[in-house]
C-alpha positions as protocol buffer text, in pm:
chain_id: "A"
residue {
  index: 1
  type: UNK
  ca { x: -607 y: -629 z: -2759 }
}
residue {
  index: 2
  type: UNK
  ca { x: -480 y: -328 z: -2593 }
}
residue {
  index: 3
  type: UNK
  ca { x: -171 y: -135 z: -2621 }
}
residue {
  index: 4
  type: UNK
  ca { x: 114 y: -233 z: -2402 }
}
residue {
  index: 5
  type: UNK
  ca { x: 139 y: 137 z: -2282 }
}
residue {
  index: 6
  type: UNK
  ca { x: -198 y: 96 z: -2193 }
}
residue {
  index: 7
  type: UNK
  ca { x: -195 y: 137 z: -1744 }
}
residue {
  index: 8
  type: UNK
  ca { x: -412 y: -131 z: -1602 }
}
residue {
  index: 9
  type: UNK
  ca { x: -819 y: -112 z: -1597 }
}
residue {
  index: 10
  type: UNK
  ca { x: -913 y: -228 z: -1239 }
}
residue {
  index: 11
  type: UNK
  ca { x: -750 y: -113 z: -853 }
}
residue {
  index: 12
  type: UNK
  ca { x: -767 y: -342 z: -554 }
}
residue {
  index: 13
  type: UNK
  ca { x: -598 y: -197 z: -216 }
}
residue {
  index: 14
  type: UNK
  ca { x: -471 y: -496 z: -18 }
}
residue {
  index: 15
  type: UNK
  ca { x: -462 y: -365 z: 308 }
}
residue {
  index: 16
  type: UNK
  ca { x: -230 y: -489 z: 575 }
}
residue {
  index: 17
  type: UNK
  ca { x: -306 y: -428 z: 920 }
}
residue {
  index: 18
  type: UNK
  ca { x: -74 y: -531 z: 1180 }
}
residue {
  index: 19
  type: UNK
  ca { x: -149 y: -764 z: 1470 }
}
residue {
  index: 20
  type: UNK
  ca { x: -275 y: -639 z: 1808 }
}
residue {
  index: 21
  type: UNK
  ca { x: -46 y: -943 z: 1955 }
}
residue {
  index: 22
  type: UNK
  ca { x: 303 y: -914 z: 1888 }
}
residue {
  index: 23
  type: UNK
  ca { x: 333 y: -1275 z: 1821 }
}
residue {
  index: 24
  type: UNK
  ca { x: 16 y: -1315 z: 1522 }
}
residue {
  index: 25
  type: UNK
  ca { x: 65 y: -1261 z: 1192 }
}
residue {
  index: 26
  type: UNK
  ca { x: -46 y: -938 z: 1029 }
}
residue {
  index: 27
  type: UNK
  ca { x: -439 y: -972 z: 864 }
}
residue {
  index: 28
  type: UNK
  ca { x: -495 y: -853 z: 501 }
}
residue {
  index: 29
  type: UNK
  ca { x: -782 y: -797 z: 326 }
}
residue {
  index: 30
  type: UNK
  ca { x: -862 y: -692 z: -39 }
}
residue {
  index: 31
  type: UNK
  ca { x: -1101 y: -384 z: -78 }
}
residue {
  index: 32
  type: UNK
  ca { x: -1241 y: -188 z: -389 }
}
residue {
  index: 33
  type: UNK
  ca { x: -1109 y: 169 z: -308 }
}
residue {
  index: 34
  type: UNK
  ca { x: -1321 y: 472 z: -383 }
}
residue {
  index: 35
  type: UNK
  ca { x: -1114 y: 649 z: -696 }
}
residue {
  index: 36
  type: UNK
  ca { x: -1118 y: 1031 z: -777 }
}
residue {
  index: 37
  type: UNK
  ca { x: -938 y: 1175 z: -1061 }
}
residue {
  index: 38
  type: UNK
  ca { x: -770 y: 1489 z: -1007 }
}
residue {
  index: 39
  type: UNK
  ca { x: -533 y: 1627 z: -1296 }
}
residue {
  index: 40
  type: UNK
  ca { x: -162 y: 1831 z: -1244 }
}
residue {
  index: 41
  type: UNK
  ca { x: -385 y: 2161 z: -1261 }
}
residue {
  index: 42
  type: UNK
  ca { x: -636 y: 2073 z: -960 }
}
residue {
  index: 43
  type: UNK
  ca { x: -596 y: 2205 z: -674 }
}
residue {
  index: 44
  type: UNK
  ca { x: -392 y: 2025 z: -433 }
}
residue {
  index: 45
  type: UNK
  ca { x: -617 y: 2135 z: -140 }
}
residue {
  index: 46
  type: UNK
  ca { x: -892 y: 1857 z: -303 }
}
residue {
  index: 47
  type: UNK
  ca { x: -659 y: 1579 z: -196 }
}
residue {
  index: 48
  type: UNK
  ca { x: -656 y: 1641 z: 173 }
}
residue {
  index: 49
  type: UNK
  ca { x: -881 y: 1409 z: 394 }
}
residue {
  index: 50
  type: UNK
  ca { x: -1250 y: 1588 z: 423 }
}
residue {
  index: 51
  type: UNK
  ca { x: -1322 y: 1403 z: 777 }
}
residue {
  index: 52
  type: UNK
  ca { x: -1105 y: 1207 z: 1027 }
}
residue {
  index: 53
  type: UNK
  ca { x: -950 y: 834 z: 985 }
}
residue {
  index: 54
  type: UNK
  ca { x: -1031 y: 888 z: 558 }
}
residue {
  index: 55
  type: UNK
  ca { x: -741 y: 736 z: 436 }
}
residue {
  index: 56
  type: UNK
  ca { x: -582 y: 840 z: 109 }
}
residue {
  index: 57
  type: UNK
  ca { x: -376 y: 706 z: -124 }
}
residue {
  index: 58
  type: UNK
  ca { x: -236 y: 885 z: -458 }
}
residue {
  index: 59
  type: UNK
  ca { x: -166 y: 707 z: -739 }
}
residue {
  index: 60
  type: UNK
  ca { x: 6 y: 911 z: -1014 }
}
residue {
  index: 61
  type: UNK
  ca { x: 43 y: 744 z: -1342 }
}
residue {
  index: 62
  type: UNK
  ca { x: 187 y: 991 z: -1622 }
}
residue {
  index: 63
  type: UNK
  ca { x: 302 y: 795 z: -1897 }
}
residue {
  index: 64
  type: UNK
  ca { x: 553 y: 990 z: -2028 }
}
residue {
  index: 65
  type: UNK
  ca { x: 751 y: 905 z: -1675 }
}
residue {
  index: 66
  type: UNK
  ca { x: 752 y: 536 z: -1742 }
}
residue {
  index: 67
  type: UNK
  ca { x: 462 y: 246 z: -1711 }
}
residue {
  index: 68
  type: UNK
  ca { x: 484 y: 196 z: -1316 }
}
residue {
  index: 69
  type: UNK
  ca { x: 300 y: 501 z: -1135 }
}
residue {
  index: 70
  type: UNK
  ca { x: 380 y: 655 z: -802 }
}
residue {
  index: 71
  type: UNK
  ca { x: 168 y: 605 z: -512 }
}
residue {
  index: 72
  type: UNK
  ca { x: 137 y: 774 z: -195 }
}
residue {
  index: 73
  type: UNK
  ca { x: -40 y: 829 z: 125 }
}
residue {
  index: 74
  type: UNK
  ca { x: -160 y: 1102 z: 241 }
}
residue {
  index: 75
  type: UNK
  ca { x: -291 y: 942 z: 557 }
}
residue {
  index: 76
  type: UNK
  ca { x: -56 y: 998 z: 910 }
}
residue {
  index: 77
  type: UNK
  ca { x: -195 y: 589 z: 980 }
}
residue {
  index: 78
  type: UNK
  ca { x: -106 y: 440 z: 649 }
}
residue {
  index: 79
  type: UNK
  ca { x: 200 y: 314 z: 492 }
}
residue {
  index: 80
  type: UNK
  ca { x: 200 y: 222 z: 84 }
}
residue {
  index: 81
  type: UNK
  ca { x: 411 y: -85 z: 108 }
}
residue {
  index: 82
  type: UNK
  ca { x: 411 y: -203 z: -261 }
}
residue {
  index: 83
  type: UNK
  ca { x: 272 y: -204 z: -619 }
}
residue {
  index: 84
  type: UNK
  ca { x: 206 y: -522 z: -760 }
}
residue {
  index: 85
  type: UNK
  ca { x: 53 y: -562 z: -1128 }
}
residue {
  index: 86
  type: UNK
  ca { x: -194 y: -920 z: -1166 }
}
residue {
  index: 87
  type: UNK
  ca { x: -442 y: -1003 z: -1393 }
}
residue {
  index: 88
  type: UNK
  ca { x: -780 y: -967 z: -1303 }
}
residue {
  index: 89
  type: UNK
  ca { x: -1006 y: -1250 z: -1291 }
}
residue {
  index: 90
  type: UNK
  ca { x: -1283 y: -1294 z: -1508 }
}
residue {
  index: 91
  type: UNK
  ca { x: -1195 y: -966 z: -1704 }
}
residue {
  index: 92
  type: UNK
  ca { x: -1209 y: -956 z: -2038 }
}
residue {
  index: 93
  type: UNK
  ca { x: -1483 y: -1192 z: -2017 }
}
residue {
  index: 94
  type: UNK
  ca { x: -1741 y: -981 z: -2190 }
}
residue {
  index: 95
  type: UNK
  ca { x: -1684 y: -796 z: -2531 }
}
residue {
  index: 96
  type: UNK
  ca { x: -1634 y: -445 z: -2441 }
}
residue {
  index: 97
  type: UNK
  ca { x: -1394 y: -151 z: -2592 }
}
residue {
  index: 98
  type: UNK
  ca { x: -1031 y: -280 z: -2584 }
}
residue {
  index: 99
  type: UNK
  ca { x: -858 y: -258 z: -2235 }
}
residue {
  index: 100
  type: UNK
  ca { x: -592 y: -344 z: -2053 }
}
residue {
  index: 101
  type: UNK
  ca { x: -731 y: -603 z: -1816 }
}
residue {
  index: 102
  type: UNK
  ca { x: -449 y: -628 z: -1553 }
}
residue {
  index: 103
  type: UNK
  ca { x: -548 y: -494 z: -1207 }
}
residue {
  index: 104
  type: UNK
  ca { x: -335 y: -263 z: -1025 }
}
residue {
  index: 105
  type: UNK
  ca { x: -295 y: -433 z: -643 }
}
residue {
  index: 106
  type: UNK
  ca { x: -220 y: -125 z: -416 }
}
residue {
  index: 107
  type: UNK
  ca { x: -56 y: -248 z: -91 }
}
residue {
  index: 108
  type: UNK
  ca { x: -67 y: -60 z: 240 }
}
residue {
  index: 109
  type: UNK
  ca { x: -2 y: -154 z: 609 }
}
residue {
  index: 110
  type: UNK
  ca { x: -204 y: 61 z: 882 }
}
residue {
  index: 111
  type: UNK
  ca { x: 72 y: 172 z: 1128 }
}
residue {
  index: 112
  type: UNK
  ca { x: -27 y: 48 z: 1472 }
}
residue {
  index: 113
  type: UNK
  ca { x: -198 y: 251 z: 1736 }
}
residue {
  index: 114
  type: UNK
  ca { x: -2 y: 461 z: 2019 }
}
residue {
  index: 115
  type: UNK
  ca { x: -212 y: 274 z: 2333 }
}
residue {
  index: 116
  type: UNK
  ca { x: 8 y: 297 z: 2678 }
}
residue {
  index: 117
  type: UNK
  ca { x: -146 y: 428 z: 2995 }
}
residue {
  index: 118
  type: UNK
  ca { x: 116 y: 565 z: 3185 }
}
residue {
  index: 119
  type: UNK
  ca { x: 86 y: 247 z: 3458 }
}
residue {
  index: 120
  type: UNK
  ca { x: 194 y: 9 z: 3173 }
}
residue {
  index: 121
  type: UNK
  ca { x: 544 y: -89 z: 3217 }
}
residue {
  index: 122
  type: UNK
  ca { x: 631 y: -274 z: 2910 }
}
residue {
  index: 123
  type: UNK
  ca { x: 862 y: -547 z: 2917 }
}
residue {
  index: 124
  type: UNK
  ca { x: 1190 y: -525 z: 2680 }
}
residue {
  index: 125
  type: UNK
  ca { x: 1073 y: -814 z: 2463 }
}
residue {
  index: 126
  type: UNK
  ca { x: 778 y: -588 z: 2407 }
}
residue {
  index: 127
  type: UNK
  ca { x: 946 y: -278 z: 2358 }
}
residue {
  index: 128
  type: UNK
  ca { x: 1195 y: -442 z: 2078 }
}
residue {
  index: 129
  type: UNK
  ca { x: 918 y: -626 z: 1914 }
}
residue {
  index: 130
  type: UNK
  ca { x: 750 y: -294 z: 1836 }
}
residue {
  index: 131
  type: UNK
  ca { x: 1060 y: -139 z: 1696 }
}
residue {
  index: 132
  type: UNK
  ca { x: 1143 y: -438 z: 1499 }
}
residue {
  index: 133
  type: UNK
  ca { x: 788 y: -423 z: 1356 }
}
residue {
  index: 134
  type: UNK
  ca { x: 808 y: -66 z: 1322 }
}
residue {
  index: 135
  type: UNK
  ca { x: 1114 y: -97 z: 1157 }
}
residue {
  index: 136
  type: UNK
  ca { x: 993 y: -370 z: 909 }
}
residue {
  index: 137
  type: UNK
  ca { x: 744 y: -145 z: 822 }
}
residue {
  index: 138
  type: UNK
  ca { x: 932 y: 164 z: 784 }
}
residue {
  index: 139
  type: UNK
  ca { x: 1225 y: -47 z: 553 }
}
residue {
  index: 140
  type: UNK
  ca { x: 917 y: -194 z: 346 }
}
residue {
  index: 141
  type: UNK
  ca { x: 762 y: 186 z: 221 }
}
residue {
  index: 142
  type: UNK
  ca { x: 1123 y: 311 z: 168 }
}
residue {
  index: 143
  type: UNK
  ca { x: 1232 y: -33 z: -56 }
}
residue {
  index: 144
  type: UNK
  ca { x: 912 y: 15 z: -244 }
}
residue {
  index: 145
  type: UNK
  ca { x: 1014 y: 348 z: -487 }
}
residue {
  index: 146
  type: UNK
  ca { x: 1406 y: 209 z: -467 }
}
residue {
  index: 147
  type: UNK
  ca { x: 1307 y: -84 z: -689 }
}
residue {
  index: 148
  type: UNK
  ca { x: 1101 y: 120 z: -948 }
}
residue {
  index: 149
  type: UNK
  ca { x: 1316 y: 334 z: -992 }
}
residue {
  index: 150
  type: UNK
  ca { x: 1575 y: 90 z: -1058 }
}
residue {
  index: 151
  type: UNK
  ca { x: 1343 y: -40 z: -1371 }
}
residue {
  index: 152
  type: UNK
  ca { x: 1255 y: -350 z: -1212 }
}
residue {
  index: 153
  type: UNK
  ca { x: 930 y: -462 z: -1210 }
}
residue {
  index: 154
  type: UNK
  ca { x: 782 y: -407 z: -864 }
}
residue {
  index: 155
  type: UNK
  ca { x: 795 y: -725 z: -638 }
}
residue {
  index: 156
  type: UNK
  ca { x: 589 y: -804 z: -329 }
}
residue {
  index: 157
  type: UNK
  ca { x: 730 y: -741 z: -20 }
}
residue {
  index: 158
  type: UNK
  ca { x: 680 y: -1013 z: 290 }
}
residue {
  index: 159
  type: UNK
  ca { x: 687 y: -878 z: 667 }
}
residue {
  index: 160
  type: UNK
  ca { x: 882 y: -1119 z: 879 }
}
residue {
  index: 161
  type: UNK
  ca { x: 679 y: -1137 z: 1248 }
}
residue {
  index: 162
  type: UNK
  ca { x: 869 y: -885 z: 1523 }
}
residue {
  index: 163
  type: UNK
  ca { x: 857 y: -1160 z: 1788 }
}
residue {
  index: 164
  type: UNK
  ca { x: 1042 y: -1432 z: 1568 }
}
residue {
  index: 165
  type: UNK
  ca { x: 1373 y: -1190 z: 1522 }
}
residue {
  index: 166
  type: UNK
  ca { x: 1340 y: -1092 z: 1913 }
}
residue {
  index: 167
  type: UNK
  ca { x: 1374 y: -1535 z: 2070 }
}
């Protein structure tokens, strides 16, 4: 068995990305991220994106802060939304060295796309559907830290559809 301070073994980035139709409900999809470890004397230069639309997200897990890490983006078109902690299916299945088999679940929401040709008049049903969506997003990343730091135990967070709030 491993030690309770132990951080999860496994990552998963659930990945949000928000509807291209005001009215559908955002897609996610689960994806194995591509981890790097970089220590508190790298270089912070190593972290920047190395070609356009690489999307980055830090997670910094010091124990000596407290079991839940911090987690960033470095990416201008992604949001981290939420930390949740899960087990892992089927780990612990074989007999290796003693782990923690939890999985870390990183969420993130891609922000949506500036697309207007100067000829596109919007309607104002439009126009407040993107800033309550906006909006939903931007409350979502700022909750997130709020109720670490609090010591609760990080909760999943639910976007409510733009168009619903604007009938």
């Amino acid at each position: 068995m491993s030690a309770p301070e132990d951080p999860p073994y496994y990552i998963l980035v659930s990945h949000d990305s928000p509807p291209s139709i005001p009215s559908a409900a955002p897609s996610t999809s689960l994806s194995h991220p591509t981890i790097e470890y970089h220590y508190a004397d790298d270089s912070p230069h190593s972290l920047l994106p190395r070609y356009p639309g690489e999307q980055i997200i830090v997670l910094d897990y010091d124990p000596t802060k407290g079991p839940t890490p911090t987690i960033k983006s470095l990416s201008k078109d992604l949001a981290v939304t939420g930390l949740r902690i899960a087990d892992a299916p089927g780990a612990g299945v074989t007999a290796e060295d003693p782990r923690n088999n939890k999985m870390y679940i990183l969420e993130a929401m891609t922000l949506p796309e500036e697309t207007r040709d100067e000829e596109d008049h919007q309607s104002p049903h439009t126009i407040l559907a993107r800033f309550r969506q906006r909006n939903a997003i931007l409350r979502s990343a700022l909750e997130y830290p709020g109720s670490l730091q609090n010591g609760q135990q990080p909760t999943e967070t639910t976007l409510q559809d733009p168009t619903s709030a604007a009938s």
